[in-house]
mmCIF file of the C-alpha atoms, coordinates in Angstrom:
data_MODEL
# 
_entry.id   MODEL 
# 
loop_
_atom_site.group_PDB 
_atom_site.id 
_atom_site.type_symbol 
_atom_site.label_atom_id 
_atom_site.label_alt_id 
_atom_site.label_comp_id 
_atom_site.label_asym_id 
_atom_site.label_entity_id 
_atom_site.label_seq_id 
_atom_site.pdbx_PDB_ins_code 
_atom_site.Cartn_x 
_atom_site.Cartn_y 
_atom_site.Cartn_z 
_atom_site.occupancy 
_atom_site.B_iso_or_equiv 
_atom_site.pdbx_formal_charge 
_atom_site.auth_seq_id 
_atom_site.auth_comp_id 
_atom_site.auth_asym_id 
_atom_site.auth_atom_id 
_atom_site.pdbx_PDB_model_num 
ATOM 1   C CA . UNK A 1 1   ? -3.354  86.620  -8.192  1.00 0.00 ? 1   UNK A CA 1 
ATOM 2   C CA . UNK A 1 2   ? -6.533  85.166  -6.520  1.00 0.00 ? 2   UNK A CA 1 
ATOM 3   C CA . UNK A 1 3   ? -7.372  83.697  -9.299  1.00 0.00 ? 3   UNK A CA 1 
ATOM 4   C CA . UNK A 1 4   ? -4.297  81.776  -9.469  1.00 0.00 ? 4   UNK A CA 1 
ATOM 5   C CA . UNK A 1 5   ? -4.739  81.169  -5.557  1.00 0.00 ? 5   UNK A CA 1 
ATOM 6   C CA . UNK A 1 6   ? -8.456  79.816  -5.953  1.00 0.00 ? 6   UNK A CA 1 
ATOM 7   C CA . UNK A 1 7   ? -7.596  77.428  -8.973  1.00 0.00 ? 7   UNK A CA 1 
ATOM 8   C CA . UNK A 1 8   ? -4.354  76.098  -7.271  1.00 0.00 ? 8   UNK A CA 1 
ATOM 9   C CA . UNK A 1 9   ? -6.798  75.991  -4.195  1.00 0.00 ? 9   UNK A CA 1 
ATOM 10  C CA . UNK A 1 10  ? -9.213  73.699  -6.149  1.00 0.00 ? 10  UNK A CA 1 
ATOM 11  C CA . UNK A 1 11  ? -6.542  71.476  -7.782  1.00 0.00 ? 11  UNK A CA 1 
ATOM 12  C CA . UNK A 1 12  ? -5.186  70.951  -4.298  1.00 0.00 ? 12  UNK A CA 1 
ATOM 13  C CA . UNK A 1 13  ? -8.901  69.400  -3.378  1.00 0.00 ? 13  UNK A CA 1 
ATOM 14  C CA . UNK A 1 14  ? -9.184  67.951  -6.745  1.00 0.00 ? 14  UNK A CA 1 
ATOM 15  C CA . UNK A 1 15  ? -5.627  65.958  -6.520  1.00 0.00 ? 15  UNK A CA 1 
ATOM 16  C CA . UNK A 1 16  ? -6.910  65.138  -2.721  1.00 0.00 ? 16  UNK A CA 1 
ATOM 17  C CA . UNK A 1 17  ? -10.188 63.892  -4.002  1.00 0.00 ? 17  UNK A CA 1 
ATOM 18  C CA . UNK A 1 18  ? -8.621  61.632  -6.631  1.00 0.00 ? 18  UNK A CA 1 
ATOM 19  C CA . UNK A 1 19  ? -5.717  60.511  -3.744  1.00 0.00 ? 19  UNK A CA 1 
ATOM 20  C CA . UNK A 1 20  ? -8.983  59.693  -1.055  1.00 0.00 ? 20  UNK A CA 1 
ATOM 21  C CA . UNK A 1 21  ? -10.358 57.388  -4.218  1.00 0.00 ? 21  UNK A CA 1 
ATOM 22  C CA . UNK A 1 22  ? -7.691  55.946  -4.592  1.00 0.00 ? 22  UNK A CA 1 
ATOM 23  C CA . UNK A 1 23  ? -7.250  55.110  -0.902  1.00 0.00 ? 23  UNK A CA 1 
ATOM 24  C CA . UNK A 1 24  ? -10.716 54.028  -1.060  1.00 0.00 ? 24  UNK A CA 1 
ATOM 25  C CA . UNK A 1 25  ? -9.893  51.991  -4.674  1.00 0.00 ? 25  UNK A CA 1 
ATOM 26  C CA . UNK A 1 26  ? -6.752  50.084  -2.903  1.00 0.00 ? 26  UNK A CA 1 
ATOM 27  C CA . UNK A 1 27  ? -8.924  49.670  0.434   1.00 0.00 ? 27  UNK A CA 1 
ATOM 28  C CA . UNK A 1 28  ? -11.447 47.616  -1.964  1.00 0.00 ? 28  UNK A CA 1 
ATOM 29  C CA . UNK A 1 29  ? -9.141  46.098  -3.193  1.00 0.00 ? 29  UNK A CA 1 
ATOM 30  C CA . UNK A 1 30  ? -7.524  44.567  -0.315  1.00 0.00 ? 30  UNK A CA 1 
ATOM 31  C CA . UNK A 1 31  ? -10.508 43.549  1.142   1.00 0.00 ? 31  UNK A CA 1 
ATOM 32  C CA . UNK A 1 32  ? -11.443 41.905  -2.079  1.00 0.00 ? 32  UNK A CA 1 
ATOM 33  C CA . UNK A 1 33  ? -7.696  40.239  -2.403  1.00 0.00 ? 33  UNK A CA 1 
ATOM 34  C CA . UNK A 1 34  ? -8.327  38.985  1.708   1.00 0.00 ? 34  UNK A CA 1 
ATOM 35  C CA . UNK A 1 35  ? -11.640 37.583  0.413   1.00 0.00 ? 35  UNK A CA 1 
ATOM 36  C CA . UNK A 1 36  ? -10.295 35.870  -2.063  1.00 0.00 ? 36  UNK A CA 1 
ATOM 37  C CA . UNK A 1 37  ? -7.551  34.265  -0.112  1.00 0.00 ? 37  UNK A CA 1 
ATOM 38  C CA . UNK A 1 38  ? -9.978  33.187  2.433   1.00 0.00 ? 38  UNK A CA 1 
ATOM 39  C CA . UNK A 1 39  ? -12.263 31.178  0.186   1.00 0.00 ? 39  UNK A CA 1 
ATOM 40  C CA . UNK A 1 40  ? -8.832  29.723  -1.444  1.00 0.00 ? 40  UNK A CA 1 
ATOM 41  C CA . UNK A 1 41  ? -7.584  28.292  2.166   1.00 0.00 ? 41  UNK A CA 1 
ATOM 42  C CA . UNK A 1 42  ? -11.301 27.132  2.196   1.00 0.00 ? 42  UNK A CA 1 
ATOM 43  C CA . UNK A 1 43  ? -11.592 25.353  -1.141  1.00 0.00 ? 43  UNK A CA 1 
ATOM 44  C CA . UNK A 1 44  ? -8.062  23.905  -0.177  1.00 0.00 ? 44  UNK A CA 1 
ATOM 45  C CA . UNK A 1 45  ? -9.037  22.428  2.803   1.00 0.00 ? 45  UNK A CA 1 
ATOM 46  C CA . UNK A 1 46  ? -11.930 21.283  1.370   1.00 0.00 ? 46  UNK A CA 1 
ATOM 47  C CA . UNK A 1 47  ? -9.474  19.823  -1.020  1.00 0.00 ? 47  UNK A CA 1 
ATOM 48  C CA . UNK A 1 48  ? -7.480  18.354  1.423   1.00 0.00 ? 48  UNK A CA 1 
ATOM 49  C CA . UNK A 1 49  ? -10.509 16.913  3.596   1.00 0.00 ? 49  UNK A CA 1 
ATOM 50  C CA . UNK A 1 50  ? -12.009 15.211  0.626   1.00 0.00 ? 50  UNK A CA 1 
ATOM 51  C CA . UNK A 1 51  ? -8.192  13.515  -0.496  1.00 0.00 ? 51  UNK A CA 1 
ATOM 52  C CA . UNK A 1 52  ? -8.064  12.215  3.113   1.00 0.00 ? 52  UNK A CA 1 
ATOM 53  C CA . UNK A 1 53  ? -11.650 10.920  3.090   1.00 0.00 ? 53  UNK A CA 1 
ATOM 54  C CA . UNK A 1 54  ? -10.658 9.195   -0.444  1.00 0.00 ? 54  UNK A CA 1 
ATOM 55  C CA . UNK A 1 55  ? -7.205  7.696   1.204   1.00 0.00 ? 55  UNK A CA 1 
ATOM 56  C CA . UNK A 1 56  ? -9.748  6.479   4.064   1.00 0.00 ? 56  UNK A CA 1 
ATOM 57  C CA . UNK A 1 57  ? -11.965 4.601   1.288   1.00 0.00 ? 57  UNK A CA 1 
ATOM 58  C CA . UNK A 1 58  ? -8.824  3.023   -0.161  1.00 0.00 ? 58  UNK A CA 1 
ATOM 59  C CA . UNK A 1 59  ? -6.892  2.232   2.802   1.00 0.00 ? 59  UNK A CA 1 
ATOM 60  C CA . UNK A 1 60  ? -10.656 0.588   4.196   1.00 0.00 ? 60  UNK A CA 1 
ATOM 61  C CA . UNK A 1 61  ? -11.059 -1.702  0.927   1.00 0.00 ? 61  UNK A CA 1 
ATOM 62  C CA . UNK A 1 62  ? -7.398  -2.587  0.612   1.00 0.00 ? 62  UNK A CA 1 
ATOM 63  C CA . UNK A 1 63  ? -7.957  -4.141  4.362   1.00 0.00 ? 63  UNK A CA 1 
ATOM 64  C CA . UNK A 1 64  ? -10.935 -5.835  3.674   1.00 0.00 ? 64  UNK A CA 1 
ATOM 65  C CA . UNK A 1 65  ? -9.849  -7.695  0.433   1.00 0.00 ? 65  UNK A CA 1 
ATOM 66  C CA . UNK A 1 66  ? -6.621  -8.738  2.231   1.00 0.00 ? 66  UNK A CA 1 
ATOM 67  C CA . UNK A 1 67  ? -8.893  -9.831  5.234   1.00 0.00 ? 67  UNK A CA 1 
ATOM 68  C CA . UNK A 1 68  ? -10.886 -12.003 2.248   1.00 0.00 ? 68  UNK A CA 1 
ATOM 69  C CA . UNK A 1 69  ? -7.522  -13.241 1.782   1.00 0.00 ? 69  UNK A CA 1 
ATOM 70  C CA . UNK A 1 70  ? -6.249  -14.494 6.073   1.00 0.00 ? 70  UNK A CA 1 
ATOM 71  C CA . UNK A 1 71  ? -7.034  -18.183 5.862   1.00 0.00 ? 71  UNK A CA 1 
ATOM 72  C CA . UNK A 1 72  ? -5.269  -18.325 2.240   1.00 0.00 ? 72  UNK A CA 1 
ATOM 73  C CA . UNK A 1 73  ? -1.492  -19.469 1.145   1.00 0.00 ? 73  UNK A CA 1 
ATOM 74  C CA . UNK A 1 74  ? 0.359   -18.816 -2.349  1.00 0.00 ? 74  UNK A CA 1 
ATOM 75  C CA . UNK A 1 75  ? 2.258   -21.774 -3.336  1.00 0.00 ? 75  UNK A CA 1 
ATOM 76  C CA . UNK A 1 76  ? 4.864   -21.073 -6.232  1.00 0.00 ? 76  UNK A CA 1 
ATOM 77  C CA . UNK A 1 77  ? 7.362   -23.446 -7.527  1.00 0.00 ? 77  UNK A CA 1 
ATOM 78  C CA . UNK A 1 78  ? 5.240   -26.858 -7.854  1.00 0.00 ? 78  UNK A CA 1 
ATOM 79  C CA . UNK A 1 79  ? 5.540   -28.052 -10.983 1.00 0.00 ? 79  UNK A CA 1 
ATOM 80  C CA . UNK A 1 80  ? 2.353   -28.872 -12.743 1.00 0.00 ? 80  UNK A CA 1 
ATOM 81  C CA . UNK A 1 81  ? 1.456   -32.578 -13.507 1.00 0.00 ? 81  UNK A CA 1 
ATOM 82  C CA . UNK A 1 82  ? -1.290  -33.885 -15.590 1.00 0.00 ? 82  UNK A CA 1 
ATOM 83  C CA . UNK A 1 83  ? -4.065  -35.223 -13.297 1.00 0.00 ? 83  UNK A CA 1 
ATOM 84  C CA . UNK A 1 84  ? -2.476  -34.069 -10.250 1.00 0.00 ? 84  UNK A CA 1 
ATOM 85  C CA . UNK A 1 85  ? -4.167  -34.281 -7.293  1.00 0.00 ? 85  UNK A CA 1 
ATOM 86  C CA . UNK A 1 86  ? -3.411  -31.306 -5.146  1.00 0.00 ? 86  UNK A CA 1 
ATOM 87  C CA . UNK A 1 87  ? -4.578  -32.346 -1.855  1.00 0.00 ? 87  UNK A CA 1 
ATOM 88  C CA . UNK A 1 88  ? -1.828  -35.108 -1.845  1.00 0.00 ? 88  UNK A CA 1 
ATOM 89  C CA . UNK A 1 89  ? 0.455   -32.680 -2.568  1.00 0.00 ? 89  UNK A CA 1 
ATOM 90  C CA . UNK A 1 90  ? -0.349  -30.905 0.603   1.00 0.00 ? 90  UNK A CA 1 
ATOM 91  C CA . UNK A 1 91  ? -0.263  -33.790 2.063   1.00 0.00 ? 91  UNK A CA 1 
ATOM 92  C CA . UNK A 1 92  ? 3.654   -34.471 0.767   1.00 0.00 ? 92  UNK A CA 1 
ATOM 93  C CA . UNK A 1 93  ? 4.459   -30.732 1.630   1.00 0.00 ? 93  UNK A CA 1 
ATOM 94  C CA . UNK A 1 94  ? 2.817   -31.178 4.649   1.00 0.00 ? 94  UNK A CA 1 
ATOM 95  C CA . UNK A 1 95  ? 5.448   -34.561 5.344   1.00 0.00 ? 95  UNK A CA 1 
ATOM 96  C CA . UNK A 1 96  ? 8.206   -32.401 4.420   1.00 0.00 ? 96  UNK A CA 1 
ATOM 97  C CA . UNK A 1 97  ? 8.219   -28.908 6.821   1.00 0.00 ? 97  UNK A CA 1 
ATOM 98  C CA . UNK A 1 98  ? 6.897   -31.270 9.952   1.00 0.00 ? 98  UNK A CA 1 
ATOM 99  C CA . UNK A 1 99  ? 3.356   -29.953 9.826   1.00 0.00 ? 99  UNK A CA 1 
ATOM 100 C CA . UNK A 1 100 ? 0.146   -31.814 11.079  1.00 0.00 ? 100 UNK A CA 1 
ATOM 101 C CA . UNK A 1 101 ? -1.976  -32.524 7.713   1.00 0.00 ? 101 UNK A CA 1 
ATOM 102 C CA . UNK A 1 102 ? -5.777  -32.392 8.186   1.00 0.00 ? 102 UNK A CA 1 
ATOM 103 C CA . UNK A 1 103 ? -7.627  -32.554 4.541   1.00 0.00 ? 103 UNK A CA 1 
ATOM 104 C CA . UNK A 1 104 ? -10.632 -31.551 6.665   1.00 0.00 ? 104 UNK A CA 1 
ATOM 105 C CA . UNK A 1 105 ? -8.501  -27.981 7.150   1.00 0.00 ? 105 UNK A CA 1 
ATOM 106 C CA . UNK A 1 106 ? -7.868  -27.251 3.762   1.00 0.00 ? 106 UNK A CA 1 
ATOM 107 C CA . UNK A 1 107 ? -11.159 -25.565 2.199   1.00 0.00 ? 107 UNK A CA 1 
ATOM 108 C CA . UNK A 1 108 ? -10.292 -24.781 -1.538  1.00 0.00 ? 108 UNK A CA 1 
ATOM 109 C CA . UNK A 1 109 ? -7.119  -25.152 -3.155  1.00 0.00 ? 109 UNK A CA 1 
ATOM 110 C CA . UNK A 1 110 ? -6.852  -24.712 -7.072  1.00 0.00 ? 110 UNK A CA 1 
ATOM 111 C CA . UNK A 1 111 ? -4.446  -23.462 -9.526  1.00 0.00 ? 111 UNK A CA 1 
ATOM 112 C CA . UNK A 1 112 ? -4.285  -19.585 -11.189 1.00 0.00 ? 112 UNK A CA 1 
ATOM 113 C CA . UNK A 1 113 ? -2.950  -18.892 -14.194 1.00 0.00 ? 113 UNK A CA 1 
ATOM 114 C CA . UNK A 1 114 ? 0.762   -17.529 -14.554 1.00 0.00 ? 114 UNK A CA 1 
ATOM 115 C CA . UNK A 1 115 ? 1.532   -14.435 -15.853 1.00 0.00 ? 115 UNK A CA 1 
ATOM 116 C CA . UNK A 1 116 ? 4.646   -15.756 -17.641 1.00 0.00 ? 116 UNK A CA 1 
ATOM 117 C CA . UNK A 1 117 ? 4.628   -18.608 -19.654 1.00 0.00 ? 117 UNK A CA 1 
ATOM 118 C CA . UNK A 1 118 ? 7.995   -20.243 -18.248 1.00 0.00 ? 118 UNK A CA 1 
ATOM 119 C CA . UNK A 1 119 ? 6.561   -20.389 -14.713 1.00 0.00 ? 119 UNK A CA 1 
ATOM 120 C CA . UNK A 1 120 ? 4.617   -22.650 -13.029 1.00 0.00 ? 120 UNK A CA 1 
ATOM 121 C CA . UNK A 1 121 ? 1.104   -21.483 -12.517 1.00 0.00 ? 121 UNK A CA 1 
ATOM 122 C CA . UNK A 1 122 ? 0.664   -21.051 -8.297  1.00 0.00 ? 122 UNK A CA 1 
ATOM 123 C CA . UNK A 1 123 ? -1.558  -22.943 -6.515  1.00 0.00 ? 123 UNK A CA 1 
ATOM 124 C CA . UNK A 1 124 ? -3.692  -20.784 -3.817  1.00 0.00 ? 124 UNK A CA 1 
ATOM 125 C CA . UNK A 1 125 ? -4.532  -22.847 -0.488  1.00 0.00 ? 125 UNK A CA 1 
ATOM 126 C CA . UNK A 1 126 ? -7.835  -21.342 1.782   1.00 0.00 ? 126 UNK A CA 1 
ATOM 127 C CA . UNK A 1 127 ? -7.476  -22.744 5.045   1.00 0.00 ? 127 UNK A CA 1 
ATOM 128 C CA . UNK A 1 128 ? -10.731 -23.371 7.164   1.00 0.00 ? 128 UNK A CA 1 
ATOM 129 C CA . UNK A 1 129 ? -8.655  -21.227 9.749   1.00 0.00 ? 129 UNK A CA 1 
ATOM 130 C CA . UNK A 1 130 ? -6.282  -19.024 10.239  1.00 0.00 ? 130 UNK A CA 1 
ATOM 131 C CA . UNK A 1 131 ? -4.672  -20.435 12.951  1.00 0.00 ? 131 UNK A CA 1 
ATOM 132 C CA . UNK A 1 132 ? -3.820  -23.348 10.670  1.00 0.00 ? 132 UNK A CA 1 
ATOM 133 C CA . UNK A 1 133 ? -2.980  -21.316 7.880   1.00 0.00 ? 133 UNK A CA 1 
ATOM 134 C CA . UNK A 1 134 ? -0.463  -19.748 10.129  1.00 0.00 ? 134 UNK A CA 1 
ATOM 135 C CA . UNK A 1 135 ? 1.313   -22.829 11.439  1.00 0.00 ? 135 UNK A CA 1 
ATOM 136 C CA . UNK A 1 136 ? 1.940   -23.848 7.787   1.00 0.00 ? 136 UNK A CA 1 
ATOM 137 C CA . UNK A 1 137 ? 3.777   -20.633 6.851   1.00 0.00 ? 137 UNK A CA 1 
ATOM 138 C CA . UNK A 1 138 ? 5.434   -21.309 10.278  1.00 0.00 ? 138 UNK A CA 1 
ATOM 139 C CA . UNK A 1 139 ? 6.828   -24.768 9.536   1.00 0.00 ? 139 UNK A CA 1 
ATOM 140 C CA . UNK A 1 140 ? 7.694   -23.677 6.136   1.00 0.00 ? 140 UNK A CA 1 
ATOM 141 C CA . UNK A 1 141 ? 10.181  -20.774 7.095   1.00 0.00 ? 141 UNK A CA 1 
ATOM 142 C CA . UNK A 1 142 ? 12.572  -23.730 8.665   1.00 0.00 ? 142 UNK A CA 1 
ATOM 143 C CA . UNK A 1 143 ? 12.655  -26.287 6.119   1.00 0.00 ? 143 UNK A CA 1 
ATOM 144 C CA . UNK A 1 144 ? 12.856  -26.402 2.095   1.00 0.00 ? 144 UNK A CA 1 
ATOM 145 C CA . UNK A 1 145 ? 11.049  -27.932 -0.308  1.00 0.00 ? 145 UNK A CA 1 
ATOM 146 C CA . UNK A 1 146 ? 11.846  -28.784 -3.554  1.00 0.00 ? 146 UNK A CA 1 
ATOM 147 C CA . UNK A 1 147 ? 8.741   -29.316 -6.428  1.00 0.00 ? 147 UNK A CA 1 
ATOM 148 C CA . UNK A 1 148 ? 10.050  -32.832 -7.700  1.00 0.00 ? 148 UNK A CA 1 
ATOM 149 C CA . UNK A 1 149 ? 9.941   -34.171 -3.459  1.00 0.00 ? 149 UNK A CA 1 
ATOM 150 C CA . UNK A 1 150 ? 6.235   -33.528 -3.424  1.00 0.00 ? 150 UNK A CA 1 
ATOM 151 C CA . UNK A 1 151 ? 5.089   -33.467 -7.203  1.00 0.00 ? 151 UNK A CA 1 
ATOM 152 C CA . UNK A 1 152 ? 7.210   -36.952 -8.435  1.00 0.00 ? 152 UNK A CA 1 
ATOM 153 C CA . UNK A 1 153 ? 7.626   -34.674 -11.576 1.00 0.00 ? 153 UNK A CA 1 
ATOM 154 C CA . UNK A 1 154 ? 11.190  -33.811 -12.412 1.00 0.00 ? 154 UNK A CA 1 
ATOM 155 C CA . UNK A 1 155 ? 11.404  -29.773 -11.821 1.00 0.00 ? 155 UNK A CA 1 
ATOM 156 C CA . UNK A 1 156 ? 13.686  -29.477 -8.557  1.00 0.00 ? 156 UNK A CA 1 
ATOM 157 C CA . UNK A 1 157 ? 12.650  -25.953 -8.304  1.00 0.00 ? 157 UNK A CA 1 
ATOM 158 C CA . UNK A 1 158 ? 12.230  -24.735 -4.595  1.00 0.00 ? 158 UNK A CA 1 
ATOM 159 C CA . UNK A 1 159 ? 8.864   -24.700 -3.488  1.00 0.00 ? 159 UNK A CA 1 
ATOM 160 C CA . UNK A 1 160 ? 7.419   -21.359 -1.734  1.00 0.00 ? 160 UNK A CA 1 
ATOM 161 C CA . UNK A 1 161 ? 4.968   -21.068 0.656   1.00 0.00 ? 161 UNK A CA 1 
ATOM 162 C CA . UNK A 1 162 ? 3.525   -17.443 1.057   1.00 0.00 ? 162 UNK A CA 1 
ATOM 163 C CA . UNK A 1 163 ? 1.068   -15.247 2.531   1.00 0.00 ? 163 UNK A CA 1 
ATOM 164 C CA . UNK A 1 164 ? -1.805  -14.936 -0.092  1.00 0.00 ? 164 UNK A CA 1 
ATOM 165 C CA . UNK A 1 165 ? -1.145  -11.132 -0.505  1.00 0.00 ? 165 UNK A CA 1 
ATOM 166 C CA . UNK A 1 166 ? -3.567  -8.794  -3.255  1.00 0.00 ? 166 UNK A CA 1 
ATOM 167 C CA . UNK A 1 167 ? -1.975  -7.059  -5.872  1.00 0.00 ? 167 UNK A CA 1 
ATOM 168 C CA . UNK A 1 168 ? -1.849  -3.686  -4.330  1.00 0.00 ? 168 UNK A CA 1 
ATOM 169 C CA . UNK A 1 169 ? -0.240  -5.379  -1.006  1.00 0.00 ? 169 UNK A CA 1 
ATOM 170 C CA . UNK A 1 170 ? 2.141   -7.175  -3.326  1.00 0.00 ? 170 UNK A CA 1 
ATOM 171 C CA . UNK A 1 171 ? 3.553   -4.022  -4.975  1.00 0.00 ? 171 UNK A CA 1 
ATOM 172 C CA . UNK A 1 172 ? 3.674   -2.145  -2.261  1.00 0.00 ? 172 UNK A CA 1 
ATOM 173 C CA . UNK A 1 173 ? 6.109   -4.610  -0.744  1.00 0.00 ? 173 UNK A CA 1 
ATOM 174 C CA . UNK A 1 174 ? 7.766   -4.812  -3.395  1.00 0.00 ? 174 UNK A CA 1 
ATOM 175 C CA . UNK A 1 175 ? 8.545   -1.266  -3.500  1.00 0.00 ? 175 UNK A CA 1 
ATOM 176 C CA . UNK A 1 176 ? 9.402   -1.132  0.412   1.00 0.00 ? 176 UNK A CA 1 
ATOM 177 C CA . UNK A 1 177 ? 11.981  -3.794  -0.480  1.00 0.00 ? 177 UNK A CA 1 
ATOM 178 C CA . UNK A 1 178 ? 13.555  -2.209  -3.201  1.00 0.00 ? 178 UNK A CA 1 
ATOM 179 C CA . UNK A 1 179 ? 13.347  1.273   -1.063  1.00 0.00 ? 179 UNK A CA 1 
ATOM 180 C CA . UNK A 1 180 ? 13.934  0.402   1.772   1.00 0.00 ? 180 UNK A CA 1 
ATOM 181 C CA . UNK A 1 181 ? 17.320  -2.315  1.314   1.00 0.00 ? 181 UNK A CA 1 
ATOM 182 C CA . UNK A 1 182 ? 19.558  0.579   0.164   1.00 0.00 ? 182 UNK A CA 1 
ATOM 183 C CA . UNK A 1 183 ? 18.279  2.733   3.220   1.00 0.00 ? 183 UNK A CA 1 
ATOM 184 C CA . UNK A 1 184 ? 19.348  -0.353  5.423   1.00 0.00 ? 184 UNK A CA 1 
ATOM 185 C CA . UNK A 1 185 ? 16.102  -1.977  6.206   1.00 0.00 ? 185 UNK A CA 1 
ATOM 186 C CA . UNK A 1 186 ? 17.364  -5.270  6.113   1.00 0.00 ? 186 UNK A CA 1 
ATOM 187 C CA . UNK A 1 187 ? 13.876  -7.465  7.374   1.00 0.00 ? 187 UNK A CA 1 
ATOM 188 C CA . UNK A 1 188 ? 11.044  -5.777  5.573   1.00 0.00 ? 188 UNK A CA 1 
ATOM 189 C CA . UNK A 1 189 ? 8.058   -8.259  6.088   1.00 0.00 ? 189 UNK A CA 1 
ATOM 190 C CA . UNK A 1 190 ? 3.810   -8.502  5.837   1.00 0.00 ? 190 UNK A CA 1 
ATOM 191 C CA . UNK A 1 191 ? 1.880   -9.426  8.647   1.00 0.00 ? 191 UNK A CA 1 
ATOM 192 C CA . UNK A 1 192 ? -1.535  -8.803  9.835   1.00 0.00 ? 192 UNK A CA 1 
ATOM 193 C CA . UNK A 1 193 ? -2.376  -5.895  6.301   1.00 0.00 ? 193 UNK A CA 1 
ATOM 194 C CA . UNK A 1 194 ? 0.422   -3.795  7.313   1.00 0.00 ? 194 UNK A CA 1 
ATOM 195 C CA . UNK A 1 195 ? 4.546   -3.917  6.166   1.00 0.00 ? 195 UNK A CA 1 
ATOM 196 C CA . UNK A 1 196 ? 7.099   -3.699  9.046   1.00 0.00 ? 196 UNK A CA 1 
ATOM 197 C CA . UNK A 1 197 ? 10.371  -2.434  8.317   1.00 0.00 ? 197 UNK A CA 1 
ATOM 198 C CA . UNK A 1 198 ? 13.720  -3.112  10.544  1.00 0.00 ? 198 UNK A CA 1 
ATOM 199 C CA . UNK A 1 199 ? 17.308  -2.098  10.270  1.00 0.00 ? 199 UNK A CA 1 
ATOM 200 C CA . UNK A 1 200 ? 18.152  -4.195  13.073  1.00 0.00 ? 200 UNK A CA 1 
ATOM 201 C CA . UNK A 1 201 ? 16.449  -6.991  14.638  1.00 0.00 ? 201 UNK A CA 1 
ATOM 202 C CA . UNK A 1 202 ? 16.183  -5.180  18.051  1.00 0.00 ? 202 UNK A CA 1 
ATOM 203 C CA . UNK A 1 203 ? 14.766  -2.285  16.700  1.00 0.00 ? 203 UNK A CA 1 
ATOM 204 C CA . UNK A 1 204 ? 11.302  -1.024  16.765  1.00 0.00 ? 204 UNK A CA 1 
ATOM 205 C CA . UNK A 1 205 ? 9.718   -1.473  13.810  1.00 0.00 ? 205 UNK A CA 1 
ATOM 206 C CA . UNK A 1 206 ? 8.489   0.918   11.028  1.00 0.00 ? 206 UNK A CA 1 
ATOM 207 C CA . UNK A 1 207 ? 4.618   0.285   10.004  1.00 0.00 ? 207 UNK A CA 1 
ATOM 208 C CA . UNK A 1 208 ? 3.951   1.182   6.368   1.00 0.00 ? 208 UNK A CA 1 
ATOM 209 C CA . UNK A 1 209 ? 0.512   1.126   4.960   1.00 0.00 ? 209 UNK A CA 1 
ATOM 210 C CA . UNK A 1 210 ? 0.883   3.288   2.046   1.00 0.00 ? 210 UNK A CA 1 
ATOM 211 C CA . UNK A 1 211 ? 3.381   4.587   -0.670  1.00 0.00 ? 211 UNK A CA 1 
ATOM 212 C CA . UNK A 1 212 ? 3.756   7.631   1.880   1.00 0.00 ? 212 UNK A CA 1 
ATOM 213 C CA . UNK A 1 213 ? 5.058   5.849   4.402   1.00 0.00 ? 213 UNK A CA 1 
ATOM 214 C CA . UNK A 1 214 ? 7.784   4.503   2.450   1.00 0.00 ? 214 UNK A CA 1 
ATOM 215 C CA . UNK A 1 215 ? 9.055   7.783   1.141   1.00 0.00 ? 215 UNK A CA 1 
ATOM 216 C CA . UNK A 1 216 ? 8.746   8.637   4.786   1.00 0.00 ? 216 UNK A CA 1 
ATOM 217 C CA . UNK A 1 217 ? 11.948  5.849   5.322   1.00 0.00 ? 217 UNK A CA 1 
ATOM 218 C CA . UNK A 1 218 ? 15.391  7.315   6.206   1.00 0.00 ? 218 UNK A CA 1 
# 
């Protein structure tokens, strides 16, 4: 009978033993699993810090090619001429919104190739300022032009005057517009490297400066 007493005795402390390892076992192991999850929030806000730093970089050299861009207009529409001389178009254009025409303001002005081959290639004007450049695209918005008025060609296609926007601006527009119109946005416009975004004219307007922002539109 003792003996029976003294070996259920010892696999009492036996079964303890193996239960206080096993305590100690699942202790390790969640200290181990609270490590882990510490250096995880870590490595994700590293994550997180270097994507934002990256977004910075981006958002920084998107504004300073556009800025490259402030004294510069995008002309669509004009018909191309053999031997044209460009200047005295600007000078016609000029005649036709109600503008004061300076050659002396106009810096560069050239053609770039078109994308599409039934299009007239654009015409990119660099102001020597912006304050000029800005009371062109002023005087435009109230008058229209048509290509065969300024060219003497015979395309009657409507002449556009435009801020000289980079690709990434231009697409990014572009997809505010064709966001944001269904939402109700109905003036979605660039000025100054941002997109503004109204419903209504009186309302405050919504800045966006990145695809975020415009999934950010309700």
């Amino acid at each position: 009978m003792n003996e029976t007493i003294e070996g259920l005795k010892k696999s009492v402390d036996f079964m303890s033993t193996q239960y206080d390892c096993v305590l100690e076992q699942l202790g390790d192991l969640k200290t181990e699993k609270e490590e882990q999850r510490k250096e995880l929030e870590k490595l994700k806000k590293a994550v997180e810090e270097r994507d934002n730093i990256i977004i910075n970089l981006q958002d920084r050299a998107r504004e300073t090619e556009q800025y490259a861009r402030n004294r510069n207009i995008e002309i669509s529409g004009l018909e191309m001429e053999k031997g044209e001389d460009l200047k005295e178009i600007m000078k016609n254009i000029a005649q036709k919104i109600k503008v004061n025409y300076n050659e002396d303001d106009i810096d560069i002005i050239h053609r770039i190739p078109s994308r599409r081959g039934n299009e007239h290639p654009k015409v990119i004007a660099q102001f020597t300022t912006r304050k000029v450049r800005n009371q062109w695209l002023k005087c435009k918005k109230n008058s229209v032009v048509k290509s065969d008025e300024v060219t003497g060609g015979e395309s009657d296609t409507i002449v556009y005057l435009n801020t000289h926007l980079t690709p990434e601006w231009k697409h990014l527009l572009w997809t505010a517009k064709q966001y944001g119109k269904p939402k109700g946005y109905k003036i979605i416009w660039f000025q100054d490297s941002k997109i503004y975004a109204k419903k209504d004219m009186n309302d405050r307007p919504k800045i966006i400066t990145s695809e975020r922002d415009i999934e950010k539109m309700i």
